[in-house]
C-alpha positions as YAML, in Angstrom:
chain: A
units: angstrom
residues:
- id: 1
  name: UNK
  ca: [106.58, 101.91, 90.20]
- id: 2
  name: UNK
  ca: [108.29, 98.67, 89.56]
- id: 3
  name: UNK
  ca: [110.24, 96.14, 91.53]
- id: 4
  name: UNK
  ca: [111.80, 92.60, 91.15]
- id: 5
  name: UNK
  ca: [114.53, 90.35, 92.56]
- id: 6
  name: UNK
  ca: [116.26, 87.68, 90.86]
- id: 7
  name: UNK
  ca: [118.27, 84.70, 92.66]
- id: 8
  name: UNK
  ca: [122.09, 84.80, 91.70]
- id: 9
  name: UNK
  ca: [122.68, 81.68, 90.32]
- id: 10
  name: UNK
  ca: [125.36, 80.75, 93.14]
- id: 11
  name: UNK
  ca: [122.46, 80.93, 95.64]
- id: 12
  name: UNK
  ca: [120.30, 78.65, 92.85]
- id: 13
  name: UNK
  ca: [123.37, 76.20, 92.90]
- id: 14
  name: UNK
  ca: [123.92, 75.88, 96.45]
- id: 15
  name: UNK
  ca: [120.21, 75.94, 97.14]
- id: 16
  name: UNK
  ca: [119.57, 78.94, 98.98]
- id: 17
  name: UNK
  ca: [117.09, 82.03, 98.32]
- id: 18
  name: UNK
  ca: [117.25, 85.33, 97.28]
- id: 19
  name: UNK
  ca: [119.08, 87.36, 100.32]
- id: 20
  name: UNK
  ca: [117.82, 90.71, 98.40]
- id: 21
  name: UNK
  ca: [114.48, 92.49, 99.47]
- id: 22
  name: UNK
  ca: [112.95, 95.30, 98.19]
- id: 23
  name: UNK
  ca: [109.76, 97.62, 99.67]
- id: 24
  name: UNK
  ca: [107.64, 100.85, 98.97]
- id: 25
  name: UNK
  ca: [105.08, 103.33, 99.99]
- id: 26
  name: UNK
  ca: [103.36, 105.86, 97.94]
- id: 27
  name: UNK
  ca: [101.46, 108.80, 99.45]
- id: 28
  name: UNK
  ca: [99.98, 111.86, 97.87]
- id: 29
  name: UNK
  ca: [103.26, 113.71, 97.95]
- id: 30
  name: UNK
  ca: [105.81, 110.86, 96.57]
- id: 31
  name: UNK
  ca: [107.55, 107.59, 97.23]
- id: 32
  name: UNK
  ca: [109.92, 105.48, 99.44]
- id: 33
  name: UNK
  ca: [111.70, 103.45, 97.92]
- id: 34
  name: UNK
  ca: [113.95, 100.75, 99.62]
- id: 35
  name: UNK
  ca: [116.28, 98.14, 99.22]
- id: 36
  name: UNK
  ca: [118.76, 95.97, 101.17]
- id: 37
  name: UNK
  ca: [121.38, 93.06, 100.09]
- id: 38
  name: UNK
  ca: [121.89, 90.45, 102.59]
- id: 39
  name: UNK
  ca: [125.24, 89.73, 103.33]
- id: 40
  name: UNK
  ca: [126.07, 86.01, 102.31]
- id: 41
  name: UNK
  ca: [128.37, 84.55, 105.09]
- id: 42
  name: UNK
  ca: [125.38, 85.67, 107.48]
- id: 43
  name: UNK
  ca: [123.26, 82.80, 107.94]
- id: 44
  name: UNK
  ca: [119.47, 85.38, 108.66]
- id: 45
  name: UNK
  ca: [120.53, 87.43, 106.18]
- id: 46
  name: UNK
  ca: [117.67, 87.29, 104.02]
- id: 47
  name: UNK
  ca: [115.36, 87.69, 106.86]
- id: 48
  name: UNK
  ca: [117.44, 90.87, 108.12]
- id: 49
  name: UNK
  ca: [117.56, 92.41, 104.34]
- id: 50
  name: UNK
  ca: [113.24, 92.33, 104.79]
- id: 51
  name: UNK
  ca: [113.29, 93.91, 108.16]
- id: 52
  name: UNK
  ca: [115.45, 96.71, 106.93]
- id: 53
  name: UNK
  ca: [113.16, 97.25, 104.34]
- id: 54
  name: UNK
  ca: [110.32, 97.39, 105.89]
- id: 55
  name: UNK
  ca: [111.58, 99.39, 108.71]
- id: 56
  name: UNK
  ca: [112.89, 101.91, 106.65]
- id: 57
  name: UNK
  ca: [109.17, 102.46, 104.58]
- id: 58
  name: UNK
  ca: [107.74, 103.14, 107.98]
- id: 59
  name: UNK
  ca: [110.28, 105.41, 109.13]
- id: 60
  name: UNK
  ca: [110.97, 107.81, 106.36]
- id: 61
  name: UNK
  ca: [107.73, 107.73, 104.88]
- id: 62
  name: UNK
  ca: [106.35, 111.14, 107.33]
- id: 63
  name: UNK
  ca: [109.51, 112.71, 105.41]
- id: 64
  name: UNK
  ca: [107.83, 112.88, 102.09]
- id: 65
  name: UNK
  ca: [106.56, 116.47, 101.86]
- id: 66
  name: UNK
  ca: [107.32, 119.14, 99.39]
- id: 67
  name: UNK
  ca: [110.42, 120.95, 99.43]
- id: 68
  name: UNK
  ca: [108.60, 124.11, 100.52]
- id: 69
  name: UNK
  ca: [107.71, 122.45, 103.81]
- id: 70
  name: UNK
  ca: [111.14, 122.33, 104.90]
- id: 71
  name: UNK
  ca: [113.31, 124.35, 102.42]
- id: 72
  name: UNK
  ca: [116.35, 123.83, 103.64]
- id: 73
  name: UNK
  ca: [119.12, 121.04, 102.29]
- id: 74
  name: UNK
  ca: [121.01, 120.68, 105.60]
- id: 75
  name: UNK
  ca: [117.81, 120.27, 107.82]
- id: 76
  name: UNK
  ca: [116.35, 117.65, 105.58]
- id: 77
  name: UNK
  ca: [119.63, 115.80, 105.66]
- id: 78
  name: UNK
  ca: [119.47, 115.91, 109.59]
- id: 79
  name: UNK
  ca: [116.24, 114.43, 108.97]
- id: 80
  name: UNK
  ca: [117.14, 111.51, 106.44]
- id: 81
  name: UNK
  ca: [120.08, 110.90, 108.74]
- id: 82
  name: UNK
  ca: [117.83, 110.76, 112.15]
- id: 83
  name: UNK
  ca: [115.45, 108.44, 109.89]
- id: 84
  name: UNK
  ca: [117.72, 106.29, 109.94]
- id: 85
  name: UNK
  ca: [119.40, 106.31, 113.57]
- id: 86
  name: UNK
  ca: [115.38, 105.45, 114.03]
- id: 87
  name: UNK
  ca: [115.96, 102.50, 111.73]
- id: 88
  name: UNK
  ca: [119.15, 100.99, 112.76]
- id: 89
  name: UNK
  ca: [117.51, 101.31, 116.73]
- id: 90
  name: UNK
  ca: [114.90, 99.02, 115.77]
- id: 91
  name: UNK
  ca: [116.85, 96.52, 113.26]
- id: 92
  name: UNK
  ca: [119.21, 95.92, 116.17]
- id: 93
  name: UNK
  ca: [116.20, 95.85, 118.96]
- id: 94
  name: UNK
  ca: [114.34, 92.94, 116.37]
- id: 95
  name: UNK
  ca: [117.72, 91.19, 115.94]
- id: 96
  name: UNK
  ca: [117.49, 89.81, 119.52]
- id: 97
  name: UNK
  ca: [120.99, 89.24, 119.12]
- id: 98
  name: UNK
  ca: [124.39, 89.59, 117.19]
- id: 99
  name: UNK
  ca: [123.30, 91.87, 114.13]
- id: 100
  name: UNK
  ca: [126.07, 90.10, 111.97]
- id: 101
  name: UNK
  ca: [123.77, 87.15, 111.86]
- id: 102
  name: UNK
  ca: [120.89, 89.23, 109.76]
- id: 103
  name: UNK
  ca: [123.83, 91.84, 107.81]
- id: 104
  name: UNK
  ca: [122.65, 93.74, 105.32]
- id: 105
  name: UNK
  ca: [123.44, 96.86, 103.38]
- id: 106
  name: UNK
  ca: [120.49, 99.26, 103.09]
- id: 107
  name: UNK
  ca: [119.57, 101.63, 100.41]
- id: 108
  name: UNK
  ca: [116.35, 104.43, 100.88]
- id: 109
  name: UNK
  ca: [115.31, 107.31, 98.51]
- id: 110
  name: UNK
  ca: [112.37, 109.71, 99.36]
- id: 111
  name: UNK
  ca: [111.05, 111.77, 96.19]
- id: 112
  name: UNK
  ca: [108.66, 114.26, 96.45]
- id: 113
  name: UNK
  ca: [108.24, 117.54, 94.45]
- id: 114
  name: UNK
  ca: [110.79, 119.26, 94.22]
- id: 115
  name: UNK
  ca: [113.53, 117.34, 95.83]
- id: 116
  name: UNK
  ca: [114.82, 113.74, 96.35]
- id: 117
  name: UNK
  ca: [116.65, 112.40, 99.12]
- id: 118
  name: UNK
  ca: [119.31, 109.76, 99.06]
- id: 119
  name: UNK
  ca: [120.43, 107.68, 102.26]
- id: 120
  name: UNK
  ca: [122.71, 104.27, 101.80]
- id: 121
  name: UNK
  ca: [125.16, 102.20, 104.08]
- id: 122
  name: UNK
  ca: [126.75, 99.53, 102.27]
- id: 123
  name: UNK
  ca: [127.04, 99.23, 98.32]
- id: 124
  name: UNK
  ca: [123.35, 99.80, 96.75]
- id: 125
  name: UNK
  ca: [123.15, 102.17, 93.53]
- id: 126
  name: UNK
  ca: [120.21, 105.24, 93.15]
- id: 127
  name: UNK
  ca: [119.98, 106.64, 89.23]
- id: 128
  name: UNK
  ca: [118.13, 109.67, 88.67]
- id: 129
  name: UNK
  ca: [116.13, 110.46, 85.51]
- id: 130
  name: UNK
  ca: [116.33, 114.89, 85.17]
- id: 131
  name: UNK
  ca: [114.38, 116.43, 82.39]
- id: 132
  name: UNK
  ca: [112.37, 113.39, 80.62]
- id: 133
  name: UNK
  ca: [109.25, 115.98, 79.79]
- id: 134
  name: UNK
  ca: [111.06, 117.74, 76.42]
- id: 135
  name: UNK
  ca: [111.02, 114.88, 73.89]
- id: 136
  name: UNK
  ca: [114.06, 112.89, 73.46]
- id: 137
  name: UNK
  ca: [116.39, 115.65, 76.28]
- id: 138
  name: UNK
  ca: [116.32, 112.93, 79.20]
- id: 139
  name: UNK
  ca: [119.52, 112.17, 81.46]
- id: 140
  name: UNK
  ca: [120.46, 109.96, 83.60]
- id: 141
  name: UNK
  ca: [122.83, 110.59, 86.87]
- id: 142
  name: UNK
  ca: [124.45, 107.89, 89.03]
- id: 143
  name: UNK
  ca: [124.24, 109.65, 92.93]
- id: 144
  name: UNK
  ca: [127.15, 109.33, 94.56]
- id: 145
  name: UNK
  ca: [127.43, 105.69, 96.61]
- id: 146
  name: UNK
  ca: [128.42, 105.04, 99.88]
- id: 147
  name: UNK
  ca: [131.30, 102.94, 101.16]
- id: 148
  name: UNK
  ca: [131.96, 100.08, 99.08]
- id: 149
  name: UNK
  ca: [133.41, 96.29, 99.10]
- id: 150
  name: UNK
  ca: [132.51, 92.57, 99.43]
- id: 151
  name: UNK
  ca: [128.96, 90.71, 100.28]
- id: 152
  name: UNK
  ca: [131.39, 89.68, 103.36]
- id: 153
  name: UNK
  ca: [130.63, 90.85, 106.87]
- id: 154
  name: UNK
  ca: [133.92, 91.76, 108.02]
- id: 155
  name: UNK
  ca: [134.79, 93.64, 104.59]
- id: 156
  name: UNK
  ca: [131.97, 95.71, 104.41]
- id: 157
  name: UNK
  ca: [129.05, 98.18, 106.21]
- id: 158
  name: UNK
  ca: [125.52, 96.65, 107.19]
- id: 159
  name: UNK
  ca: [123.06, 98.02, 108.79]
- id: 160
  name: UNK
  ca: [124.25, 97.24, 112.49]
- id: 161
  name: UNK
  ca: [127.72, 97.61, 112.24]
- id: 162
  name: UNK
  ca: [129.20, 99.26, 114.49]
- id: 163
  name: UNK
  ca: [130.80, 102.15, 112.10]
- id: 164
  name: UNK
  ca: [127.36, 101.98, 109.89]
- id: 165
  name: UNK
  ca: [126.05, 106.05, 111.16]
- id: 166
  name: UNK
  ca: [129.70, 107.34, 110.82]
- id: 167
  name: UNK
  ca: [130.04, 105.43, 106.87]
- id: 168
  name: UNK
  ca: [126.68, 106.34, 105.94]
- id: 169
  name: UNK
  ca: [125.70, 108.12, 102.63]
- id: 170
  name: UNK
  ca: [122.84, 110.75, 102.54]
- id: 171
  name: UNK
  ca: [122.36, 113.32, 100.02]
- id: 172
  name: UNK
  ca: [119.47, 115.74, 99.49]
- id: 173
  name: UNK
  ca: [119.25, 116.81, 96.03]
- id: 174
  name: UNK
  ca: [116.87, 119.89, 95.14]
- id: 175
  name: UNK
  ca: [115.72, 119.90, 91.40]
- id: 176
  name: UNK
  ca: [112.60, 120.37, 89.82]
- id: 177
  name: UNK
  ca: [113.36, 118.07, 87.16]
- id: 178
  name: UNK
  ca: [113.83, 114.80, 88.43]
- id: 179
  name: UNK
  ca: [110.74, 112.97, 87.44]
- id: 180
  name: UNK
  ca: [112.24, 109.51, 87.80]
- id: 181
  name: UNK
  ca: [114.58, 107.14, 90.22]
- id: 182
  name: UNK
  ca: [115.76, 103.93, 90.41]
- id: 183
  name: UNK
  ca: [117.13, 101.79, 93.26]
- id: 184
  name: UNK
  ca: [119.76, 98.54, 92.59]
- id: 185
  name: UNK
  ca: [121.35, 96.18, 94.79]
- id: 186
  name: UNK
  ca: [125.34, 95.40, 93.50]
- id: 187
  name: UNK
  ca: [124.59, 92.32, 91.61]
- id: 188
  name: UNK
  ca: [123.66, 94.64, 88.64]
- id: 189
  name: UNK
  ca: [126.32, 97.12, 88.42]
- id: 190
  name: UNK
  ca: [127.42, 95.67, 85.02]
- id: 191
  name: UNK
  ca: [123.94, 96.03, 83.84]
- id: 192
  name: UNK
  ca: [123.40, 99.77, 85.12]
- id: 193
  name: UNK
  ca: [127.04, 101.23, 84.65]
- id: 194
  name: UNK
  ca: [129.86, 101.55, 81.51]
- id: 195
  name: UNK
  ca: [133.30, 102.30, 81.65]
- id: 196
  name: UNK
  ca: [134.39, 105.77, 81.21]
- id: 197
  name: UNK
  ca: [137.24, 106.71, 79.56]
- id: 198
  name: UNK
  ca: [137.97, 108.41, 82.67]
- id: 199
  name: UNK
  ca: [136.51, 109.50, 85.70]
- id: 200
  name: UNK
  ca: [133.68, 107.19, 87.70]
- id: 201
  name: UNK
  ca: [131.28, 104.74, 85.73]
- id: 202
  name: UNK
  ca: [128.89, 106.46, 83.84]
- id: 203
  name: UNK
  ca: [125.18, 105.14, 83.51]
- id: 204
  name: UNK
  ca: [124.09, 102.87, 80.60]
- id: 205
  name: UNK
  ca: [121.64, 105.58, 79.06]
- id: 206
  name: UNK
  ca: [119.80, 103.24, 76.66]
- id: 207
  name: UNK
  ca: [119.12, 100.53, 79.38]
- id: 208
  name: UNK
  ca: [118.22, 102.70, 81.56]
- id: 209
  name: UNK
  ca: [115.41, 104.42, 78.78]
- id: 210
  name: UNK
  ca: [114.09, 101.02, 77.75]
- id: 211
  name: UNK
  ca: [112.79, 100.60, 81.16]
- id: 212
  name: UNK
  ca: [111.92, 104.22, 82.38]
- id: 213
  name: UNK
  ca: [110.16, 104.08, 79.00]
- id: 214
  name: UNK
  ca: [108.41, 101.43, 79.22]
- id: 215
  name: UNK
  ca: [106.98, 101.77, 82.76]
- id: 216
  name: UNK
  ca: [105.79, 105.31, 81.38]
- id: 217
  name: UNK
  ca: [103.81, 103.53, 78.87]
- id: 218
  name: UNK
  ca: [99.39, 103.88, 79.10]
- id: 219
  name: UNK
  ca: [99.34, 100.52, 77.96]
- id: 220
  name: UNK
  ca: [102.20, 99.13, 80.64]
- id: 221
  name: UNK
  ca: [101.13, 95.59, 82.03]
- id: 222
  name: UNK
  ca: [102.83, 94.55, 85.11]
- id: 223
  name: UNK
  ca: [102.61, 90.99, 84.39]
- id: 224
  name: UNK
  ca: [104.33, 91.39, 81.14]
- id: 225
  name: UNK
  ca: [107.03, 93.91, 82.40]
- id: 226
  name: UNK
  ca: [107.99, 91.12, 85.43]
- id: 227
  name: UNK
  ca: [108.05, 87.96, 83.13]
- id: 228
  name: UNK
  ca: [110.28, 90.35, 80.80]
- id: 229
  name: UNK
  ca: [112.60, 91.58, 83.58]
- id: 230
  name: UNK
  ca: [112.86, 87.84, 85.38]
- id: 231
  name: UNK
  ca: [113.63, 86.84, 81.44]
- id: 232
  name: UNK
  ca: [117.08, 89.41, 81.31]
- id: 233
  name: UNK
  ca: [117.88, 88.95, 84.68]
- id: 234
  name: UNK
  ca: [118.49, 85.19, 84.68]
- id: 235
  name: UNK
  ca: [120.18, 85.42, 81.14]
- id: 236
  name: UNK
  ca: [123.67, 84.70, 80.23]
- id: 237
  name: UNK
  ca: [124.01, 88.08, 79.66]
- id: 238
  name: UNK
  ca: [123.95, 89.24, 83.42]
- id: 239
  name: UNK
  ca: [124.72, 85.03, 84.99]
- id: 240
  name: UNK
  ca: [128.35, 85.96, 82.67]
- id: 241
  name: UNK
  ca: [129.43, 88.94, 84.48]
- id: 242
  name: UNK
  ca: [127.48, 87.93, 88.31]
- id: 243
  name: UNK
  ca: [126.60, 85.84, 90.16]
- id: 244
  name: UNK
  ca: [125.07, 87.68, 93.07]
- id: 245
  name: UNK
  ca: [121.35, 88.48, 93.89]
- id: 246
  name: UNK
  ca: [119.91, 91.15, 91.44]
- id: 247
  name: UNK
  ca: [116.93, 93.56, 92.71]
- id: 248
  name: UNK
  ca: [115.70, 96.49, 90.45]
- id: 249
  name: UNK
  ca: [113.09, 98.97, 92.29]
- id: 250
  name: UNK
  ca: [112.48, 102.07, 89.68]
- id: 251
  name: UNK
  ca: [109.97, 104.78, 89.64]
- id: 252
  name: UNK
  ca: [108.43, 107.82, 87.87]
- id: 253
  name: UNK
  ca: [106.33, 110.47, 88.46]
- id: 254
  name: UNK
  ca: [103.65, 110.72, 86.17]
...
C-alpha cells in the first residue's frame, strides 16, 4: 500500500497547505482505504478533510470480512451506507459548528476477499485492477463516481451537507479477481483518465501499470517510490493541466 499528497501549486502560490488527506488500516482480511478533498473557499478545510479520514478508517474497518460472512450485495451496501451515516454523525458532532467551515468530499473503499466495496460523496475517483495474476491479462476499471462539480461549497457535496446521504455513491462489487485498488482525489483526473471516443473516460492503462507494477515489486523501496511520485506530481506535466491538490492512495493484494 502506497499513499502521497502533493500541494496544487495555487495553494503553493497563495501560501496555504495541502487541503487533501489520505488514511488506512490493514487487518488480516483486507484494507480501508480513504480519502477526502477539502473544499477551498472553507477556511478548516484541511483540518475537516483529516477528520473524515480518520473517522471513516475507524468506522468501516469491522466491515472488512470475507464475502462469505455476509454474502449478500444489498446487505453489505446497507452496511457501507450505515458506515457512513456513523461517519457523517461524528464529523458534524467534532465540527462544533457550521460543517461548511471544515467541507470536504470523502472517498472509502473496503477490499477483502472476494469483494470490494465502494462509498463516495463528492468527486473522488476508485480504479480497480481485475485479473493481474495471468501474465500481461490485467485491466483496469474506473467505478462509477458520485455527484460531481467544483472545489466550491455551494456547487458541490461534502461530507455535512445537508443532501450528502441522499447524493451518496456506494457500490459493492463481488469478484474474485480484483487484486488491486486505487483511491484519487480530482486534482488528478487528467493523470488517471483519457478521452474516449465515446462513452465516459476510460482509464490510462499504462499509468496505471507503472505504478501497480512497481508497488508489486520484492525489491519496492518506499523512500524511492515517494521521492519518485512527489517528482511527477509537481511536474509541468500535471501543474499544466491542474492546479488543485493531488492525493494518490493505491493498493494490492499480494
Amino acid at each position: 500500500m502506497h499513499g502521497t499528497s502533493a500541494t496544487g501549486y495555487r495553494h503553493t502560490r497563495e501560501g496555504t497547505p495541502c487541503q487533501d488527506a489520505w488514511a488506512s488500516e490493514e487487518t488480516a482480511s483486507g484494507l480501508v482505504l480513504a480519502i477526502a478533498d477539502g473544499a477551498g473557499s472553507a477556511p478548516h478545510s484541511r483540518e475537516g478533510a483529516w477528520a473524515a479520514v480518520q473517522l471513516a478508517v475507524r468506522a468501516f474497518l469491522p466491515l472488512v470480512a470475507p464475502w462469505e460472512r455476509l454474502p449478500d450485495a444489498h446487505a453489505r451496501t446497507e452496511e457501507l451506507t450505515e458506515a457512513f451515516r456513523e461517519v457523517r454523525a461524528a464529523f458534524l458532532q467534532w465540527c462544533q459548528g457550521p460543517p461548511g467551515l471544515y467541507a470536504t468530499t470523502l472517498t472509502v473503499v473496503v477490499l477483502a476477499p472476494g469483494w470490494l466495496g465502494q462509498l463516495s460523496v463528492g468527486d473522488g475517483l476508485v480504479l480497480v485492477r481485475a485479473d493481474a495474476s495471468a501474465a500481461g491479462s490485467a485491466s483496469y476499471h474506473l467505478l462509477p463516481r458520485a455527484h460531481t462539480g467544483s472545489e466550491y461549497a455551494n456547487e458541490t457535496v461534502f461530507v455535512g451537507s445537508p443532501t450528502a446521504l441522499a447524493q451518496l455513491r456506494v457500490d459493492c462489487v463481488r469478484d474474485d479477481a480484483i487484486d488491486g485498488v486505487l483511491l484519487s482525489t480530482d486534482g488528478l483526473t487528467h493523470a488517471l483518465l483519457r478521452r474516449a471516443p465515446a462513452g465516459p473516460p476510460l482509464p490510462h492503462d499504462a499509468f496505471l501499470g507503472h505504478l501497480f507494477d512497481r508497488l508489486a515489486r520484492s525489491d519496492y523501496d518506499h523512500a524511492e517510490e515517494e521521492r519518485r511520485l512527489k517528482a511527477f506530481l509537481d511536474s509541468d506535466q500535471i501543474t499544466r493541466v491542474t492546479g488543485d491538490d493531488k492525493t494518490l492512495l493505491w493498493a494490492i493484494r499480494t
